[in-house]
N, C-alpha and C positions, 0 to 999 in steps of 0.2 A: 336340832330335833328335840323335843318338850321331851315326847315318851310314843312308845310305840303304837298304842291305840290309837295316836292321831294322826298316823301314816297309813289306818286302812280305812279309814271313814270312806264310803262307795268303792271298794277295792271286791272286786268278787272271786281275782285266784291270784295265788300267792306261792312262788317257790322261794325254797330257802334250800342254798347250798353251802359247804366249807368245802378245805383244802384237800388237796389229796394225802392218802395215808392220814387219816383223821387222828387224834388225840382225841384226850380225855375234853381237853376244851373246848374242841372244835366239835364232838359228838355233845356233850351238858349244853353247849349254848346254843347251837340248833336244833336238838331234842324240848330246850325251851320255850323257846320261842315257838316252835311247833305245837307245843301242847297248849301253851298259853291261845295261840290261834283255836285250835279246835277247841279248847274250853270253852271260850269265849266268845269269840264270832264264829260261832260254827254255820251261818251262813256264808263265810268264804271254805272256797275249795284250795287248801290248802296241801302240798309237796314239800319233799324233802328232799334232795340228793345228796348223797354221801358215798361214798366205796367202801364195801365192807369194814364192819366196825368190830375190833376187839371182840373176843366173847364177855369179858368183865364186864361191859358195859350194857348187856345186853336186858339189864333185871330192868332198864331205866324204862316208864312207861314210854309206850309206840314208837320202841328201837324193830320192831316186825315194822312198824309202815316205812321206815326208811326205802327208798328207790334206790339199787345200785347199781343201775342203768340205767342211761340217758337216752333211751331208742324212742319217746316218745317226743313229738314235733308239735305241743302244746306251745302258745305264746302266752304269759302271763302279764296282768295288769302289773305287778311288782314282784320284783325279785330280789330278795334280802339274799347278801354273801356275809358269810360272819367268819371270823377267825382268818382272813384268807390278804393277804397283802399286794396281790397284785393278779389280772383273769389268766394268767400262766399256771397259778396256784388252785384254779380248778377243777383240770380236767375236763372231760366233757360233757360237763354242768355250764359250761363257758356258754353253750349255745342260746342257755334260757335267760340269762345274765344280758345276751347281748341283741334278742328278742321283745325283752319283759319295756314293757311304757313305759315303767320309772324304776332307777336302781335305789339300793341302800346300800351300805357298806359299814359293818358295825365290826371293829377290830382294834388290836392295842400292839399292833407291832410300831418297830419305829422306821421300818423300811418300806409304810404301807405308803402307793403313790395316789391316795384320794382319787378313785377310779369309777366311783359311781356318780349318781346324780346329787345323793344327800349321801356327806360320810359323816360316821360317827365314830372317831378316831382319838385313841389316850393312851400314848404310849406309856404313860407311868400308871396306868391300872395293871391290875394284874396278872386279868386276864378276860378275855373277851367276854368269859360267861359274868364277870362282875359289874362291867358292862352293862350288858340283859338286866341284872337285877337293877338298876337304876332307871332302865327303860319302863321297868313292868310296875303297875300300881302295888304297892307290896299286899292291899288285904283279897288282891287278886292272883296270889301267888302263892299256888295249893303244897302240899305235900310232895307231891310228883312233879311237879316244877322244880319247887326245891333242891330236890333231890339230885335231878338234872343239873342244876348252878351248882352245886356243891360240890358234884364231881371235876367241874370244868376248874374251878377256881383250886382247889388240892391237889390238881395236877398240876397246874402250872406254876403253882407256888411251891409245891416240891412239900406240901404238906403243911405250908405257913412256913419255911424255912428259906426260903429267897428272897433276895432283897428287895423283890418287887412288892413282897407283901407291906401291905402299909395298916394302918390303924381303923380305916375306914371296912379294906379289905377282912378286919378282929371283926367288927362292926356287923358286916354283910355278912361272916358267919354264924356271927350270934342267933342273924332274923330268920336264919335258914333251920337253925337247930332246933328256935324255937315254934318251927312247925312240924316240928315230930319227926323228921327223920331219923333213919339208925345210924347218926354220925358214925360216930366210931367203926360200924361190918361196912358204911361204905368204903372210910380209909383203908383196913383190911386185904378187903377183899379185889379191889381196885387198883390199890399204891403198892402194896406191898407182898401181897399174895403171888409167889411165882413157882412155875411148874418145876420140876425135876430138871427137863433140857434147858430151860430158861438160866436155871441157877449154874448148869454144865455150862453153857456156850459162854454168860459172864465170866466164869473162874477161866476160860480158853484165849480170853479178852486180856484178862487182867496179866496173863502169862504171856501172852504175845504184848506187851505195854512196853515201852520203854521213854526214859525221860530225855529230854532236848533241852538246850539252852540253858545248860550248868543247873538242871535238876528247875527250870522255870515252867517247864511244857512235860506234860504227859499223853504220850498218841498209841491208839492200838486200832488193828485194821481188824477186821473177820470176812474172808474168804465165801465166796458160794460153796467152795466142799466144803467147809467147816459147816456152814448151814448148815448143807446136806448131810452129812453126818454128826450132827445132835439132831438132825430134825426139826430146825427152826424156822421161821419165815420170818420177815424185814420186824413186825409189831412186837415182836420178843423179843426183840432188842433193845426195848424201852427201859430207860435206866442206867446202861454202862457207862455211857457218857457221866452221867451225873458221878457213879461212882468213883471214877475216874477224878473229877472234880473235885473230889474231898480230900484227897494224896495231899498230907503236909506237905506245905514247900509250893506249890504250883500255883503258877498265877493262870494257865487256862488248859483246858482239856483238848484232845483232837480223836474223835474216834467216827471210823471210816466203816462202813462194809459196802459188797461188793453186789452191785444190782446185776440183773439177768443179761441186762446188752455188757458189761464190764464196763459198764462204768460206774464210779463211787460215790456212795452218797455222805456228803459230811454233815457232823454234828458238830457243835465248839462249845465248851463252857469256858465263862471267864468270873477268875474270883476279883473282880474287880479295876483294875488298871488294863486289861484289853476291851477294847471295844470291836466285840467279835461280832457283832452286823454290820459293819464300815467292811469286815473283812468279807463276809457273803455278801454283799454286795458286788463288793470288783469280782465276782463268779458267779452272777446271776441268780444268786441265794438273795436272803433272807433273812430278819428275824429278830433280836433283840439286844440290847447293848449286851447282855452277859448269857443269852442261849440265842446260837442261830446257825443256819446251814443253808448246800449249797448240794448242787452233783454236778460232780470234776471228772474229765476223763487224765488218762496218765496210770502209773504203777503207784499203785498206794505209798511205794517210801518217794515217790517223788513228788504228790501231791501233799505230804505229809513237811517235805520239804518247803515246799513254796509256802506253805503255810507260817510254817513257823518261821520263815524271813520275812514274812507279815508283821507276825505276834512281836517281833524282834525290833524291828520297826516301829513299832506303836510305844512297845516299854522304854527305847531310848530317846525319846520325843521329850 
């Protein structure tokens, strides 16, 4: 695929969905490409679906036209899924995905199974919205475009501090800076900005933590009443894992909480010598050599278990 303008030449409606429980990625690179559509061909009728998105994200232009209901029984000529690695990972955006004339598939996981008609797939980018910006003509790529890539790509590079980021990735944020956004209050207020229970439920995290594997694995679970009592929901969770991550000594992370059916949903980081999407794969996850996840049923110390006989496995190899 050249670039994105010449997948809609006589296209007259267009959805575009991501994953469930959206990120920062998956909201910057479908907000993208979204607005690049209405910029620009605004003779297509162009959709979005998503499931409710973060408040933080919300400043980014036409996060109000996001759909977070699929009740309508539209068929569209093309249907772009971005950030999404396999139509399990949709939700029920699956339906217009598997309606639409022609699919796209625009994603940088390395567990994605080329599921459309045209994928546009790199697991060594950094992240889907970096992606877009290769797709999009760049002196067609306003302010609020920008804006959008900019948050996709900070999130998933953890701020430019992951090893995904590459040089190109310096590159791509240069062109974005140098169209005016407020770098820095998006980093802020996006990445690092967190509420009072947000900062409580981590410090509940970090005390429920304990190390595995002669101090090589760090794993913490959070409970629904822990939820329930900070008064958290699944998106203000974002982060523990990573912090978790940073514990001198630890080759990968394991942090669990606990969904409404009781089952858990995992996260993995790995500082390099696991390859934690080989491991969400054998559990119908997901996701990247050094961030990926899955949802396990079982008692959190036992999925925490089987895990780290995984992790255990892959470092003596």
């Amino acid at each position: 695929m050249k670039d994105l303008a010449s997948q809609l030449t006589q296209v007259k409606t267009v959805a575009i969905a991501g994953h469930v429980r959206p990120d920062g990625d998956c909201v910057g690179s479908c907000l993208a490409t979204y607005n690049y559509i209405t910029t620009w061909f605004p003779q297509i009728q162009a959709d979005v679906y998503l499931e409710p998105i973060p408040n933080i994200f919300k400043f980014l232009k036409n996060s109000d036209k996001i759909c977070n209901t699929c009740e309508s029984s539209k068929k569209y000529d093309l249907c772009i899924v971005q950030d999404c690695g396999d139509t399990g990972r949709l939700g029920p955006a699956v339906k217009y995905f598997e309606t639409a004339e022609k699919t796209i598939c625009i994603d940088h996981h390395v567990s994605n199974e080329s599921f459309a008609d045209e994928n546009y797939i790199f697991p060594e980018a950094s992240s889907t919205s970096e992606l877009i910006f290769e797709l999009l003509k760049e002196e067609r790529i306003t302010r609020e475009i920008a804006e959008c890539i900019y948050v996709g790509i900070v999130h998933d590079t953890g701020v430019f501090q992951y090893s995904c980021t590459s040089a190109k990735t310096m590159n791509v944020a240069g062109v974005l800076m140098n169209k005016g956004i407020n770098f820095s209050k998006i980093v802020d207020d996006t990445f690092y900005t967190k509420t009072f229970a947000q900062n409580q439920i981590l410090g509940q995290a970090l005390l429920n933590s304990r190390l595995y594997l002669e101090g090589k694995v760090i794993a913490t679970a959070v409970t629904l009443e822990e939820m329930e009592r900070f008064q958290v929901i699944p998106k203000h969770l974002d982060g523990i894992v990573s912090q978790l991550r940073v514990t001198k000594g630890v080759e990968a992370a394991i942090f669990l909480y606990e969904n409404e059916d009781h089952t858990w949903k995992l996260s993995m980081r790995s500082n390099g010598r696991t390859d934690v999407a080989e491991i969400a794969m054998k559990y119908q996850g997901g996701g990247h050599v050094r961030a990926a996840g899955a949802t396990m049923e079982g008692s959190s110390q036992e999925i925490i278990a089987v895990i780290c006989r995984d992790i255990e496995r892959q470092l003596h190899d």
